[in-house]
C-alpha positions in Angstrom: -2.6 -44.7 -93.3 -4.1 -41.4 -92.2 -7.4 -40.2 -94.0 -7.2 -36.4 -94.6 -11.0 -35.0 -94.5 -11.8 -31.5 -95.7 -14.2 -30.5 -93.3 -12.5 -30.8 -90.1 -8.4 -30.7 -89.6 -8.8 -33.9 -86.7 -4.6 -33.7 -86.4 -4.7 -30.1 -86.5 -7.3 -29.7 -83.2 -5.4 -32.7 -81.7 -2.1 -30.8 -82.0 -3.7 -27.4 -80.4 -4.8 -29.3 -78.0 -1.7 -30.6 -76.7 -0.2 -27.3 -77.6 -2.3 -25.6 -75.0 -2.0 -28.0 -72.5 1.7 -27.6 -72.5 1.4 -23.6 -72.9 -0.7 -23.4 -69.9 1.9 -25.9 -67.9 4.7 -23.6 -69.1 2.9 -20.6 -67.8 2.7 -22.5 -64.3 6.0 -23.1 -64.3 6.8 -20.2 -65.7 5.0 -18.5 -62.3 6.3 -21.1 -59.9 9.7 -19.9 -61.4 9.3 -16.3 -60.9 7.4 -16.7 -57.4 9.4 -18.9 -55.9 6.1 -20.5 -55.0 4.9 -24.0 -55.4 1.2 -23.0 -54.7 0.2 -19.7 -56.0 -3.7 -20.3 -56.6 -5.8 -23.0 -54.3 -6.6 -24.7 -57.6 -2.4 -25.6 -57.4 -2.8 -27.2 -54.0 -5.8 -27.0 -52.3 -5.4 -29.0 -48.9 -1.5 -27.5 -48.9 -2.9 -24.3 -49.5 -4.8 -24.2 -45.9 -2.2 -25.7 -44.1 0.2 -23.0 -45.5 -2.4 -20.5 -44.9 -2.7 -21.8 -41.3 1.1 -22.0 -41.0 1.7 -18.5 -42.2 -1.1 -17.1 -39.5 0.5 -19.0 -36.8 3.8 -17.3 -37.6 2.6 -13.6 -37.8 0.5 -13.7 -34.6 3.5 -15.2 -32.7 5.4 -12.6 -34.1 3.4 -9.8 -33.4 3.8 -12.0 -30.0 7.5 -11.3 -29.8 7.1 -7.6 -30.6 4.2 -7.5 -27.6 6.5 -9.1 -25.1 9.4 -6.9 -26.3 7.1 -4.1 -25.2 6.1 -5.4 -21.9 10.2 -5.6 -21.5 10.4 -1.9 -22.3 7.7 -1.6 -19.6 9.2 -3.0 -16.8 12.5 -1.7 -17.4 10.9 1.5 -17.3 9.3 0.4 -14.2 12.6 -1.0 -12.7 14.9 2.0 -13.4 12.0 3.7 -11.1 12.2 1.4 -8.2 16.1 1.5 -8.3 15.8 5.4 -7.7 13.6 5.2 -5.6 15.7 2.2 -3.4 18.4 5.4 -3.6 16.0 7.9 -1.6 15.1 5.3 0.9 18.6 4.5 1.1 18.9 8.3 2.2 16.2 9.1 4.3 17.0 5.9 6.5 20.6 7.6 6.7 18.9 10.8 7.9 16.7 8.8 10.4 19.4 6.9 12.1 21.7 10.6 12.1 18.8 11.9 13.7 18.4 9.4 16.2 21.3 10.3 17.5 21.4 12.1 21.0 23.9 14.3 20.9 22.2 16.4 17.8 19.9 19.2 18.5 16.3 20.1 17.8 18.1 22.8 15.1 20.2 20.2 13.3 17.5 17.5 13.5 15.2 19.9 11.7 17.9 20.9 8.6 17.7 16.6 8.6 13.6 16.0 8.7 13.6 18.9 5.8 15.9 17.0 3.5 13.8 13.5 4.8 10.7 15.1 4.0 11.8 16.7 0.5 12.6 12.9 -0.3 9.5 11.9 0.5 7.9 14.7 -2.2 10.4 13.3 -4.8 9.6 9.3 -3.8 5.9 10.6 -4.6 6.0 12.4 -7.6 8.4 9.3 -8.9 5.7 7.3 -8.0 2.9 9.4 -9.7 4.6 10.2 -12.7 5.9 6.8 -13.9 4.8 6.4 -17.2 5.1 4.0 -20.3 2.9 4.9 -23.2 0.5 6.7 -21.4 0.2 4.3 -18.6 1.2 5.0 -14.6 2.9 2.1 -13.9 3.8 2.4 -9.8 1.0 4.4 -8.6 -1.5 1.4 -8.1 -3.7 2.6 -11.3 -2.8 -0.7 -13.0 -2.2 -3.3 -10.4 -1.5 -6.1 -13.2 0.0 -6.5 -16.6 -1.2 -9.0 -19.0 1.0 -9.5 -22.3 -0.5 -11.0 -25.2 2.3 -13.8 -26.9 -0.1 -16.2 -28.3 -3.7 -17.2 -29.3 -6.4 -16.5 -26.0 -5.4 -16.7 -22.9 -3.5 -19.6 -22.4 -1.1 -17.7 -24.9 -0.9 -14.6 -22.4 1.7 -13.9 -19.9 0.3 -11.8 -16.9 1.9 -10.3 -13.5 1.7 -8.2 -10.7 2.6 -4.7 -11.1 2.6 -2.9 -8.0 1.6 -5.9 -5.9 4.4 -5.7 -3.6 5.3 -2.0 -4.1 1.8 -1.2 -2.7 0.6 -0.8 1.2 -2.7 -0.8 2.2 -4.4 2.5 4.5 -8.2 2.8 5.0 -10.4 3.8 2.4 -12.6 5.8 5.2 -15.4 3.2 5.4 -15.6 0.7 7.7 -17.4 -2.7 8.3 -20.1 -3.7 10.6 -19.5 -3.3 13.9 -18.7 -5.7 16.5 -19.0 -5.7 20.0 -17.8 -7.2 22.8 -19.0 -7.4 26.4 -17.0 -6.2 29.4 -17.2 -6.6 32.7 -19.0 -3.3 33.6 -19.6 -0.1 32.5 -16.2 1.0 30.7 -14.6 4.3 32.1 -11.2 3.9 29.7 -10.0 1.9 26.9 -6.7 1.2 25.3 -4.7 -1.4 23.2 -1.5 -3.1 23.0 -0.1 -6.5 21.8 0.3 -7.9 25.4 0.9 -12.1 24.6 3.7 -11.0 21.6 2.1 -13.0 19.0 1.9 -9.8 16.7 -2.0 -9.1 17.3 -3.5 -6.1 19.2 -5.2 -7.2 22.3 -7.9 -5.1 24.2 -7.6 -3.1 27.9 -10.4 -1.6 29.2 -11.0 -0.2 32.0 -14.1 -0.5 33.8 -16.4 1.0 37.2 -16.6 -1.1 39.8 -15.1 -4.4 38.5 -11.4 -3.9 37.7 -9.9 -4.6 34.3 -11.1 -6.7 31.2 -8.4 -8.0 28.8 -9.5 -9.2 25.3 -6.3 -11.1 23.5 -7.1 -10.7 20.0 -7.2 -12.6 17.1 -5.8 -12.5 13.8 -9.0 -11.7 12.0 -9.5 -8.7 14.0 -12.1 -10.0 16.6 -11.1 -11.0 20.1 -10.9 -13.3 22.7 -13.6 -13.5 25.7 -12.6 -11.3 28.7 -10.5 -11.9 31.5 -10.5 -9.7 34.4 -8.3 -8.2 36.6 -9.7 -6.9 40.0 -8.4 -3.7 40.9 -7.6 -2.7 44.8 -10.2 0.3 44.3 -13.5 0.2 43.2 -13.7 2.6 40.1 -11.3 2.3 37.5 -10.7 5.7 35.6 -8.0 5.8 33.5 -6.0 2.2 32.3 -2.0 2.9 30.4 0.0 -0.4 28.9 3.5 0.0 29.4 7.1 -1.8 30.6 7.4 -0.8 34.3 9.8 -3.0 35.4 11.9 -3.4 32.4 11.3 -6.7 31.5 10.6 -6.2 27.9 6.9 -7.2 29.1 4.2 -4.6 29.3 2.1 -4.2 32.2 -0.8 -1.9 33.5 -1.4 0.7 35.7 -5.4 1.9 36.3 -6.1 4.9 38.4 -8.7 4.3 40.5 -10.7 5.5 43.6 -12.6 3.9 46.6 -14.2 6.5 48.7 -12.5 9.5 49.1 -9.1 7.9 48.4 -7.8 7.7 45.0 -4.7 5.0 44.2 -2.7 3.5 40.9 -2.8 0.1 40.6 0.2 -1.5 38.9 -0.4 -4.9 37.0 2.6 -6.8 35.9 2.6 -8.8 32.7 3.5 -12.1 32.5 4.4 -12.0 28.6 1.4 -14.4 27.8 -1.4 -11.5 27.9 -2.1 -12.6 31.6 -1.0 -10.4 35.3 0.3 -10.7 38.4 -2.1 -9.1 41.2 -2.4 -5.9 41.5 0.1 -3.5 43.8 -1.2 -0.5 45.1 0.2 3.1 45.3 -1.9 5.8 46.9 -2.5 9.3 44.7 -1.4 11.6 47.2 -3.0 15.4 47.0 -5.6 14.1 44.6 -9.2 15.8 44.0 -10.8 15.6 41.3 -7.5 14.4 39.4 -6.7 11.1 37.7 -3.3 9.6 36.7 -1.7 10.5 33.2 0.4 8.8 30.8 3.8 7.1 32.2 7.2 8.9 31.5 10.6 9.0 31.9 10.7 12.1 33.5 14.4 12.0 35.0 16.2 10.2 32.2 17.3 7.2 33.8 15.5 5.0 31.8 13.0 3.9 33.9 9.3 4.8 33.5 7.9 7.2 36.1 3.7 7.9 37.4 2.4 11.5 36.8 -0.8 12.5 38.0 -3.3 15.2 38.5 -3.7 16.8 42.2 -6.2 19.4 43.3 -3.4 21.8 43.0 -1.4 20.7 40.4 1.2 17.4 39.6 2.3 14.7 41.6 5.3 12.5 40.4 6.0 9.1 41.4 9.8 7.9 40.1 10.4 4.5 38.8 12.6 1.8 40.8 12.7 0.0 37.1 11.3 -2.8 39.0 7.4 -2.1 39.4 7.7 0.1 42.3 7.9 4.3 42.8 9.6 5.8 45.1 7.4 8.6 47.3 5.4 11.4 45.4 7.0 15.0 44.8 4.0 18.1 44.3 4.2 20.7 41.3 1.7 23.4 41.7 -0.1 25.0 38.5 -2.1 28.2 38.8 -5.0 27.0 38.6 -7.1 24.6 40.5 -9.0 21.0 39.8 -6.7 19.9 37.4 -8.3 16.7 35.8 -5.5 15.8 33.1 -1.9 15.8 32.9 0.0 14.4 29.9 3.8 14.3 29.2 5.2 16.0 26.1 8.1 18.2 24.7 7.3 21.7 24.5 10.5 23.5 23.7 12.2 20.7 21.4 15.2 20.3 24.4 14.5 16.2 24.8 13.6 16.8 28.1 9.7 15.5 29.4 7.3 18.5 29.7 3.8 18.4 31.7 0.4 19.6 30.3 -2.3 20.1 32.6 -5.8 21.2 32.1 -8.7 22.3 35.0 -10.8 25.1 35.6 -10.6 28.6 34.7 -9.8 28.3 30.9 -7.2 27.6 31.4 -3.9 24.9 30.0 -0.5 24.6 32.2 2.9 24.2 30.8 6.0 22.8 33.7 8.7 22.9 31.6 11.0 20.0 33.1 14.7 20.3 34.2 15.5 16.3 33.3 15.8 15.2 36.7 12.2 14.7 37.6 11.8 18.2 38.7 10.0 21.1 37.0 9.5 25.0 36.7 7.2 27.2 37.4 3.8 26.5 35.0 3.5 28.7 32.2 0.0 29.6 31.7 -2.3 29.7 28.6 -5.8 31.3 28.8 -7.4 28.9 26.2 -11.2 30.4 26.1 -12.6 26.9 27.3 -12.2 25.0 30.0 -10.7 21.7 28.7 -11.8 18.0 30.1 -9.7 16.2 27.5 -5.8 17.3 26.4 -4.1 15.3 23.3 -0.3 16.4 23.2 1.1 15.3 19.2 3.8 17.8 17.0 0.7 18.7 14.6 3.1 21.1 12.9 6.2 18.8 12.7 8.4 21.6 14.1 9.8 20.0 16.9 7.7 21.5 19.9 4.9 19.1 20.8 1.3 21.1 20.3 -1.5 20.1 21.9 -5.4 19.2 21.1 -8.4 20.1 23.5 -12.0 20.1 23.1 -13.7 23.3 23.4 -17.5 24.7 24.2 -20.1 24.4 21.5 -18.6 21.9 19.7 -15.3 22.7 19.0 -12.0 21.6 18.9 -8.8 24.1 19.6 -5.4 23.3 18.6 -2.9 25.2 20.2 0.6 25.4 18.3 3.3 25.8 20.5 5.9 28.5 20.1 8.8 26.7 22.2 8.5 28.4 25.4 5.5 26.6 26.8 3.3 29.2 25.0 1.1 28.4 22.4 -0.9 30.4 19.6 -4.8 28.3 19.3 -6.9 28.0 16.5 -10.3 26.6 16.7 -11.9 24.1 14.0 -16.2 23.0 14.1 -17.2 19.9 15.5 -20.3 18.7 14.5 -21.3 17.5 18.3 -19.9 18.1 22.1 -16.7 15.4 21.7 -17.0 12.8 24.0 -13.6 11.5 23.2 -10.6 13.0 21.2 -7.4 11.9 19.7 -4.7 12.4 17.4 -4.0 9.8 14.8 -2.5 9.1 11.6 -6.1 8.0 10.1 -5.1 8.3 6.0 -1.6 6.6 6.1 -0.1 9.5 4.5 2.1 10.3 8.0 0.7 13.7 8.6 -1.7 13.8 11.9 -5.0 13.8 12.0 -8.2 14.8 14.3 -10.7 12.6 15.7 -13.5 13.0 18.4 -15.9 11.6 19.1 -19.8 11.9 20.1 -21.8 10.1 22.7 -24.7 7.9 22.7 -26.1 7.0 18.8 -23.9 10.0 17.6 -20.8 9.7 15.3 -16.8 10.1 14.9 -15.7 12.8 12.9 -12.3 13.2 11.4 -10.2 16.7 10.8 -7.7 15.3 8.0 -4.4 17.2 8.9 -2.0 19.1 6.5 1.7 19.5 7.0 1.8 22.9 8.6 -0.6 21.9 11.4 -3.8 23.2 10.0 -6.7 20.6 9.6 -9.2 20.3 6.4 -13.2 20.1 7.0 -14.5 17.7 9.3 -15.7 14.3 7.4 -18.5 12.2 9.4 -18.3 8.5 9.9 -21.4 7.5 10.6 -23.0 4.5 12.8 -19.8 5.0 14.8 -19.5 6.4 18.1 -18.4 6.5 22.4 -17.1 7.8 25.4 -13.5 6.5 24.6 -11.6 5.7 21.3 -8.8 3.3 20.9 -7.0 3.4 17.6 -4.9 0.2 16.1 -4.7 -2.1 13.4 -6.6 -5.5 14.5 -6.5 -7.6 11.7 -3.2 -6.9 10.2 -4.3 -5.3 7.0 -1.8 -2.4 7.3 -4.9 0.4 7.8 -5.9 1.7 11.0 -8.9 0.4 12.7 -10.8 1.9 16.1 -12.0 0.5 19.2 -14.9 2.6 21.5 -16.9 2.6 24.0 -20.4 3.8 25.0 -21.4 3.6 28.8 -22.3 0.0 29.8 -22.5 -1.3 26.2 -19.1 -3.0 26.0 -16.1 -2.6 23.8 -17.6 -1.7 19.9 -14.7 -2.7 17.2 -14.7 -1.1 13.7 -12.3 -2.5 10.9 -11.5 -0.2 8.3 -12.2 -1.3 4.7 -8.8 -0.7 2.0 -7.4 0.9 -0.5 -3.9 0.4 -2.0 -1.4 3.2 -2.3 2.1 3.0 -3.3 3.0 6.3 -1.9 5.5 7.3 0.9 4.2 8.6 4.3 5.7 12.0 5.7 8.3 11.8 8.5 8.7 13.4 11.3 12.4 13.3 12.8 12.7 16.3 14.7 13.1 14.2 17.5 15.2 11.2 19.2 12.0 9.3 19.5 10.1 10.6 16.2 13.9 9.6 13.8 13.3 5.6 16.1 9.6 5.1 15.1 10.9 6.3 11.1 13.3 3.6 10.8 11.0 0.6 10.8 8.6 2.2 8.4 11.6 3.2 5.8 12.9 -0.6 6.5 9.3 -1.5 5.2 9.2 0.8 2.2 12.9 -0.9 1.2 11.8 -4.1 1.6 8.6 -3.3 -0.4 11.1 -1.8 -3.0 13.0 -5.3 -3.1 10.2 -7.4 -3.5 7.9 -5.5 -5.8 12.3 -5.5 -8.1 12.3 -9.0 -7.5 9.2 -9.8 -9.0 9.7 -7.5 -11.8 12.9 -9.7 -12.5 11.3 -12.5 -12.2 8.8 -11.5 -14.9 11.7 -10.3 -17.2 13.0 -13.4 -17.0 10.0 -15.4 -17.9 9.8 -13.1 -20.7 13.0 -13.9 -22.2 12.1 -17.6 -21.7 8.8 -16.6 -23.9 10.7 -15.0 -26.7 13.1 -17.5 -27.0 10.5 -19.9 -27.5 8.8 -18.0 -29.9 11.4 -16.4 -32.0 12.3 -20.9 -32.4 8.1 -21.5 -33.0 8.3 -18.3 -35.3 11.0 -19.7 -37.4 9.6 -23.5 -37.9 6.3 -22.2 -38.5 7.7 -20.0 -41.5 10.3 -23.8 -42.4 6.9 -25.5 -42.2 5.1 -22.9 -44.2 8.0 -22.4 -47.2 8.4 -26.7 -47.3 4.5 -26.2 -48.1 4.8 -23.3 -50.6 8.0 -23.2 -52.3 9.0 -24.5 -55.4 11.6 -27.0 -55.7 13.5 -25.1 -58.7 15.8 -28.4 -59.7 12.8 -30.0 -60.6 10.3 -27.2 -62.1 13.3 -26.2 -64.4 13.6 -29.8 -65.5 9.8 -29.2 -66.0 10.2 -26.1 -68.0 13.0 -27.6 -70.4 10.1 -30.1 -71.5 7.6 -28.4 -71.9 9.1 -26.0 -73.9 10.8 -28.8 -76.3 7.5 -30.4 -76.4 6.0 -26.8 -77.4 8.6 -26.6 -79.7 7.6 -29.7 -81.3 3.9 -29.2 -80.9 4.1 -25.8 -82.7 6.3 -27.3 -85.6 3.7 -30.5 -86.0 0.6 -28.0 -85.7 2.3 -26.4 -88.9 2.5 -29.9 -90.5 -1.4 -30.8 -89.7 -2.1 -27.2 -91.0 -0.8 -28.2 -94.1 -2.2 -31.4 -94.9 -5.8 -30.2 -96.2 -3.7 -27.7 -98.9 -1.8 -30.6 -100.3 -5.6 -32.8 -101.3 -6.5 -29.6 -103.2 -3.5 -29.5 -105.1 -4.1 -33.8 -105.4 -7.7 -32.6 -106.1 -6.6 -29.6 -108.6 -4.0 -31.6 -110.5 -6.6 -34.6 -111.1 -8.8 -32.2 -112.7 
């Protein structure tokens, strides 16, 4: 039996006890209810909690994963709609090339097709420069990799080229340490070619008393030890690398003297960077003169001899089998002519001569096509040449020509057409030694070079389209008596060869920079619209690879959101089998707690009771 005290209610605090144990279990369940959550504070679940918490971080980063990859999509679709545009100019412009390369078009028509080539070329540019995706140049080499973030560090990140095929490299206008190479003597000319076909410049120089050297080159840019060819006289002048006998080989010819008597030696190539002996053909008429560069001056698709006389041009025409038939004499005006170089002065397709020699004084023989010329047109040039470049500076159509002038100049004399020409005159730091015309910046416009003698430097005029040339930019520890220009290492920028008296051959290889841009054409001419076509065959194939790549990234993308959109959803199945309540059961919860709340709350009023009834007991026994 159950003792009733006055001074504490014992069943009473017993039954609020319980009371509150199953109010504050109802209010749990009550929240686990309403929630949808199993675990709502960490004092529900502690250890759950964290693995949740884990879970649920898991499952926002990847997403934020999905959205980052998403982007990068955006990005190089971006970039892809670009490159197909730009696959549609090269498309075009190689369409313009091979129209142009066809003979029966004239200088006039060629030029309405090298304007539309060129305007191409300005759109393929600004394409290229303008590119953007949230702020970012995608094509123009400023980013040259993309790196998207799907997961945690970065083993979780996704990264690719961008630009890495697209791009091409040109020099940076440094170069590296030079090396040289011995020849056999003190070298009088130097030129290059790749004589052995195995795809790497080889070395020709020329030398004074002792023939030929010939350096096969290497891969890496440096070069063989020499072999050398003896020539039939005893001081070589001037060495040219060409196919004489049209054997798809090239071969050699040096000018060179013995005495009084001056002769062109002919060296034909074996195909393995090695010669036959050398056959001898005497420079008829010659003075002070040496041989010029080889042409086919008659159209008949052999290679013919040109050199300078004491009174003007000799011609020897090719046999297409190594030998020259006997020499034909073109007088110039003007006396001593030390130079003669073929070109095409009035834009007809037909070989012109340029002559320099005393008096001030540059000759023009317009040629008639069958290995004959007119009369010389003459230019008064205020200088009396030793050097003549012939290059289209202007891109007009009429070849213009370079020579150095007094007091350290150079003179650029645009022609008009007619074997005229109108000359402007740029500074020269030093008297050039050496000259040339090159395409030094990769951007297809011509440039100037010359250099200096002895411990002097080369000096570059960077050209602009409309055959002007910008202020002249020094390259210093560089230097010699003769430049040769090529790319020795296969790096895609242009490297230089020279020569300084007795010293031997000194090679310079350009350092690089990437550019993704398109070089200016120049398809005025037959021959200018066949050296275009390979270099728009490289920009396509650069297109291709650089799309191809891109693709390839896409797809590895929608691999990588596949996989995460599946790791997204059975992090959030992992997280929710953590969290969630299981409603069957908590309602089966609630329903009893709230009967035994019910019950508590009715006994509570009981055990509340129980003192009042031993008063009355106490009362009524009183």
């Amino acid at each position: 039996m159950s003792t009733v005290t006055l001074g504490k209610n014992i069943n009473s605090l017993k039954v609020q006890r319980h009371l509150s144990d199953n109010s504050s279990s109802l209010s749990k369940s009550f929240q686990a209810l309403s929630s949808g959550l199993r675990i709502n504070r960490a004092s529900d679940d502690a250890a759950g909690l964290a693995v949740a918490t884990a879970l649920k971080a898991d499952s926002r980063v990847y997403a934020r994963g999905i959205a980052n990859l998403n982007d990068g999509m955006s990005l190089l679709n971006i970039a892809d709609g670009a490159l197909n545009e730009l696959t549609t100019i090269v498309e075009r412009q190689r369409e313009l090339a091979q129209q142009a390369a066809n003979g029966s078009y004239t200088l006039a028509q060629r030029r309405a097709l090298n304007s539309e080539a060129n305007a191409l070329v300005d759109e393929f540019n600004r394409i290229i420069n303008s590119t953007e995706f949230n702020g970012r140049r995608l094509l123009d080499t400023s980013v040259d990799s993309l790196r998207i973030q799907a997961g945690y560090g970065v083993d979780g990140s996704i990264e690719s080229g961008l630009t890495e095929e697209l791009a091409r490299n040109i020099g940076d206008g440094t170069f590296q340490a030079v090396t040289s190479y011995q020849a056999a003597g003190t070298i009088a000319d130097l030129e290059t070619a790749d004589l052995n076909g195995d795809g790497v410049l080889d070395l020709v120089a020329g030398q004074t008393n002792t023939g030929v050297s010939v350096l096969l080159g290497n891969s890496d840019g440096s070069f063989n030890v020499r072999t050398v060819y003896q020539t039939l006289g005893t001081d070589t002048e001037e060495v040219e690398i060409a196919d004489f006998n049209n054997d798809g080989v090239l071969d050699l010819i040096t000018s060179s003297s013995s005495g009084g008597d001056q002769s062109i030696n002919v060296f034909l190539g074996n195909g393995n960077g090695t010669f036959r002996a050398a056959q001898s053909w005497e420079m008829v008429g010659v003075g002070s003169g040496r041989a010029g560069e080889p042409a086919d001056l008659n159209n008949d698709g052999f290679l013919d001899l040109i050199y300078a006389t004491s009174a003007g041009v000799a011609v020897r025409l090719g046999n297409g089998d190594g030998t020259f038939k006997a020499a034909s004499s073109f007088t110039t005006a003007t006396i001593l002519v030390s130079r003669v170089s073929p070109g095409d002065i009035n834009g007809d397709g037909i070989v012109d001569l340029i002559t320099n020699g005393s008096g001030n004084e540059v000759h023009v023989l317009i040629g008639k096509g069958d290995g004959t010329f007119n009369t010389s047109v003459r230019n008064v040039v205020s200088a009396s040449p030793t050097r003549v470049v012939v290059e289209d500076f202007n891109r007009d159509g009429f070849d213009d020509v370079l020579i150095d002038g007094p007091a350290s100049t150079l003179k650029v004399l645009i022609g008009n057409g007619d074997g005229r020409f109108t000359t402007y005159t740029y500074s020269s730091p030093t008297q050039a030694f050496a000259i040339d015309a090159v395409d030094y910046n990769g951007d297809g416009i011509v440039d100037l070079v010359s250099s200096a003698s002895g411990m002097g430097s080369v000096g570059i005029l960077l050209g602009n389209a409309d055959g002007t040339f910008n202020a002249y930019i020094t390259v210093p520890d560089q230097h010699g008596d003769k430049l040769a220009f090529g790319d020795f290492n296969g790096d895609g920028a242009l490297d230089f060869a020279s020569s300084f008296s007795s010293s031997g051959a000194r090679v310079s290889l350009a350092n690089t920079e990437r550019t993704s841009t398109l070089q200016y054409l120049n398809i005025n001419t037959r021959a200018g619209a066949l050296e275009a076509l390979p270099v728009l065959e490289g920009a396509l194939t650069r297109i291709a690879l650089e799309r191809g790549e891109i693709g390839a990234t896409m797809g590895r993308y929608s691999v990588a959101l596949a996989n995460l959109a599946a790791a997204t959803d059975n992090f959030d199945a992992a997280y929710g089998r953590i969290v969630s309540v299981d409603v069957a059961e908590e309602v089966g919860k609630m329903s009893r707690l709230q009967i035994l709340q019910n019950a508590a709350t009715a006994i509570l009023a009981q055990a509340n009771i129980a003192p009042n009834i031993a008063l009355q007991l106490l009362g009524d026994s009183g």
